[in-house]
C-alpha positions, 0 to 999 in steps of 0.5 A, a space after each residue: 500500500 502507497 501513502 500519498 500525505 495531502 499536505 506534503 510539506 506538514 509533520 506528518 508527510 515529514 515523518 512518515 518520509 523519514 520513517 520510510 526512508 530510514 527503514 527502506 519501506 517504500 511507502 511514500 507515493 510521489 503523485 496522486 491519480 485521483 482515479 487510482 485513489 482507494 480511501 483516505 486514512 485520517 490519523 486523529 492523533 499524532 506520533 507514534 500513530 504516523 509510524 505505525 501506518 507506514 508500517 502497516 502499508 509496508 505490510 500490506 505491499 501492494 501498489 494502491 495508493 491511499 491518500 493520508 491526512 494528520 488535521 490540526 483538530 484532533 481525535 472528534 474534532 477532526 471528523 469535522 473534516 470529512 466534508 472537506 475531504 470529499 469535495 477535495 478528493 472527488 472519487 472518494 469513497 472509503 474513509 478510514 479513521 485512526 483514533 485513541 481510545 484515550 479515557 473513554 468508552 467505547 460505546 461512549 466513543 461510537 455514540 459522539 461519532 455517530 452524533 458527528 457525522 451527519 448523514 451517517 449511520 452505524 452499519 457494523 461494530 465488532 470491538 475498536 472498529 466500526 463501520 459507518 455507511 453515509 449519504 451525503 447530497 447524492 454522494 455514498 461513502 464508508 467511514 471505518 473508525 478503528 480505535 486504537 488501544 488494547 483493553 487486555 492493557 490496564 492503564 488510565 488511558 488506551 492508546 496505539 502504543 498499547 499495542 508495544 506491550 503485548 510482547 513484553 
Protein backbone atom coordinates (compact mmCIF):
# COMPACT_ATOMS: atom_id res chain seq x y z
CA UNK A 1 0.00 0.00 0.00
CA UNK A 2 1.07 3.57 -1.09
CA UNK A 3 0.63 6.74 1.13
CA UNK A 4 0.24 9.76 -0.68
CA UNK A 5 0.15 12.50 2.56
CA UNK A 6 -2.02 15.70 1.40
CA UNK A 7 -0.36 18.15 2.96
CA UNK A 8 3.35 17.42 1.73
CA UNK A 9 5.49 19.72 3.48
CA UNK A 10 3.23 19.09 7.18
CA UNK A 11 4.82 16.99 10.15
CA UNK A 12 3.31 14.25 9.01
CA UNK A 13 4.39 13.75 5.24
CA UNK A 14 7.62 14.72 7.28
CA UNK A 15 7.58 11.79 9.46
CA UNK A 16 6.20 9.44 7.62
CA UNK A 17 9.40 10.27 4.65
CA UNK A 18 11.97 9.89 7.02
CA UNK A 19 10.50 6.73 8.92
CA UNK A 20 10.09 5.10 5.27
CA UNK A 21 13.32 6.06 4.06
CA UNK A 22 15.24 5.36 7.33
CA UNK A 23 13.67 1.74 7.50
CA UNK A 24 13.85 1.47 3.36
CA UNK A 25 9.82 0.66 3.18
CA UNK A 26 8.72 2.45 0.00
CA UNK A 27 5.63 3.67 1.29
CA UNK A 28 5.73 7.49 0.08
CA UNK A 29 3.73 7.92 -3.28
CA UNK A 30 5.31 10.75 -5.26
CA UNK A 31 1.82 11.95 -7.17
CA UNK A 32 -1.73 11.14 -6.65
CA UNK A 33 -4.42 9.70 -9.60
CA UNK A 34 -7.20 10.72 -8.10
CA UNK A 35 -8.97 7.51 -10.24
CA UNK A 36 -6.21 5.30 -8.69
CA UNK A 37 -7.31 6.58 -5.32
CA UNK A 38 -8.52 3.52 -2.86
CA UNK A 39 -9.74 5.72 0.57
CA UNK A 40 -8.49 8.39 2.85
CA UNK A 41 -6.73 7.40 6.04
CA UNK A 42 -7.36 10.21 8.87
CA UNK A 43 -4.84 9.93 11.59
CA UNK A 44 -6.59 11.92 14.59
CA UNK A 45 -3.82 11.83 17.00
CA UNK A 46 -0.19 12.31 16.23
CA UNK A 47 3.39 10.27 16.76
CA UNK A 48 3.51 7.22 17.01
CA UNK A 49 0.09 6.50 15.38
CA UNK A 50 2.22 8.01 11.51
CA UNK A 51 4.97 5.08 12.06
CA UNK A 52 2.54 2.51 12.57
CA UNK A 53 0.80 3.21 9.44
CA UNK A 54 3.76 3.40 7.45
CA UNK A 55 4.43 0.15 8.75
CA UNK A 56 1.02 -1.17 8.22
CA UNK A 57 1.31 -0.10 4.45
CA UNK A 58 4.77 -1.66 4.12
CA UNK A 59 2.89 -4.96 5.04
CA UNK A 60 0.06 -4.62 3.10
CA UNK A 61 2.60 -4.35 -0.45
CA UNK A 62 0.67 -3.61 -2.97
CA UNK A 63 0.52 -0.57 -5.26
CA UNK A 64 -2.81 1.03 -4.09
CA UNK A 65 -2.44 4.44 -3.25
CA UNK A 66 -4.48 5.76 0.00
CA UNK A 67 -4.39 9.30 0.45
CA UNK A 68 -3.02 10.24 4.27
CA UNK A 69 -4.24 13.21 6.44
CA UNK A 70 -2.84 14.14 10.05
CA UNK A 71 -5.59 17.70 10.63
CA UNK A 72 -4.79 20.36 13.35
CA UNK A 73 -8.15 19.18 15.04
CA UNK A 74 -7.67 16.21 16.87
CA UNK A 75 -9.47 12.87 17.68
CA UNK A 76 -13.82 14.02 17.15
CA UNK A 77 -12.92 17.37 16.00
CA UNK A 78 -11.04 16.22 13.32
CA UNK A 79 -14.29 14.40 11.54
CA UNK A 80 -15.46 17.73 11.32
CA UNK A 81 -13.11 17.46 8.25
CA UNK A 82 -14.69 14.87 6.25
CA UNK A 83 -16.91 17.36 4.10
CA UNK A 84 -13.71 18.95 3.40
CA UNK A 85 -12.19 15.75 2.01
CA UNK A 86 -14.76 14.62 -0.30
CA UNK A 87 -15.05 17.71 -2.05
CA UNK A 88 -11.38 17.89 -2.40
CA UNK A 89 -10.81 14.36 -3.33
CA UNK A 90 -13.84 13.79 -5.53
CA UNK A 91 -13.78 9.88 -6.04
CA UNK A 92 -13.62 9.47 -2.99
CA UNK A 93 -15.37 6.54 -1.47
CA UNK A 94 -13.84 4.71 1.81
CA UNK A 95 -12.54 6.99 4.64
CA UNK A 96 -10.72 5.38 7.46
CA UNK A 97 -10.21 6.84 10.64
CA UNK A 98 -7.33 6.10 13.26
CA UNK A 99 -8.50 7.37 16.87
CA UNK A 100 -7.43 6.59 20.57
CA UNK A 101 -9.47 5.19 22.80
CA UNK A 102 -7.85 7.58 25.49
CA UNK A 103 -10.29 7.71 28.94
CA UNK A 104 -13.35 6.67 27.19
CA UNK A 105 -15.60 4.40 26.38
CA UNK A 106 -16.15 2.58 23.69
CA UNK A 107 -19.78 2.94 23.29
CA UNK A 108 -19.37 6.40 24.59
CA UNK A 109 -16.68 6.78 21.58
CA UNK A 110 -19.29 5.28 18.73
CA UNK A 111 -22.27 7.01 20.15
CA UNK A 112 -20.46 11.03 19.62
CA UNK A 113 -19.10 9.68 16.49
CA UNK A 114 -22.23 8.91 15.12
CA UNK A 115 -23.88 12.14 16.65
CA UNK A 116 -20.61 13.94 14.48
CA UNK A 117 -21.30 12.58 11.34
CA UNK A 118 -24.04 13.71 9.76
CA UNK A 119 -25.88 11.66 7.24
CA UNK A 120 -24.26 8.73 8.76
CA UNK A 121 -25.38 5.51 10.19
CA UNK A 122 -23.79 2.56 12.39
CA UNK A 123 -23.85 -0.22 9.80
CA UNK A 124 -21.32 -2.70 11.98
CA UNK A 125 -19.32 -2.63 15.07
CA UNK A 126 -17.33 -5.59 16.47
CA UNK A 127 -14.84 -4.45 19.23
CA UNK A 128 -12.47 -0.90 18.46
CA UNK A 129 -13.65 -0.97 14.96
CA UNK A 130 -16.98 0.34 13.27
CA UNK A 131 -18.17 0.96 10.02
CA UNK A 132 -20.40 3.83 9.46
CA UNK A 133 -22.34 3.64 5.99
CA UNK A 134 -23.01 7.80 4.92
CA UNK A 135 -25.30 9.83 2.10
CA UNK A 136 -24.42 12.99 1.92
CA UNK A 137 -26.18 15.15 -1.15
CA UNK A 138 -26.01 12.17 -3.56
CA UNK A 139 -22.68 11.11 -2.82
CA UNK A 140 -22.07 7.50 -0.92
CA UNK A 141 -19.20 6.72 1.45
CA UNK A 142 -17.95 4.41 4.26
CA UNK A 143 -16.26 5.99 7.27
CA UNK A 144 -14.15 2.86 9.43
CA UNK A 145 -13.38 4.23 12.69
CA UNK A 146 -10.64 1.90 14.10
CA UNK A 147 -9.98 2.87 17.81
CA UNK A 148 -6.71 2.36 18.96
CA UNK A 149 -5.91 0.94 22.18
CA UNK A 150 -5.80 -2.50 23.83
CA UNK A 151 -8.33 -3.41 26.50
CA UNK A 152 -6.42 -6.61 27.82
CA UNK A 153 -3.84 -3.49 28.75
CA UNK A 154 -4.67 -1.85 32.31
CA UNK A 155 -3.79 1.94 32.27
CA UNK A 156 -5.94 5.22 32.70
CA UNK A 157 -5.64 5.62 29.10
CA UNK A 158 -5.98 3.46 25.78
CA UNK A 159 -3.67 4.25 23.02
CA UNK A 160 -1.72 2.89 19.54
CA UNK A 161 1.29 2.41 21.89
CA UNK A 162 -0.80 -0.14 23.79
CA UNK A 163 0.00 -2.28 21.24
CA UNK A 164 4.16 -2.02 22.15
CA UNK A 165 3.35 -4.16 25.14
CA UNK A 166 1.73 -7.18 24.07
CA UNK A 167 5.27 -8.78 23.68
CA UNK A 168 6.53 -7.78 26.91
Amino acid sequence: MRLYPLEPTGKLAINISAFSRRLRLGVVAGYLHEEGLKGLIIVTDGTPDDYVVALLSHHLDGEETYAIAKPRRTRLEALHLIPNYLSRLRGLSKIAVLMDQERDGLEAIYERVGKTLIGCEEDFVKGRLCLYKCLRGKRRFDVILIINGLSDVMSERHTIEDLSLIHI
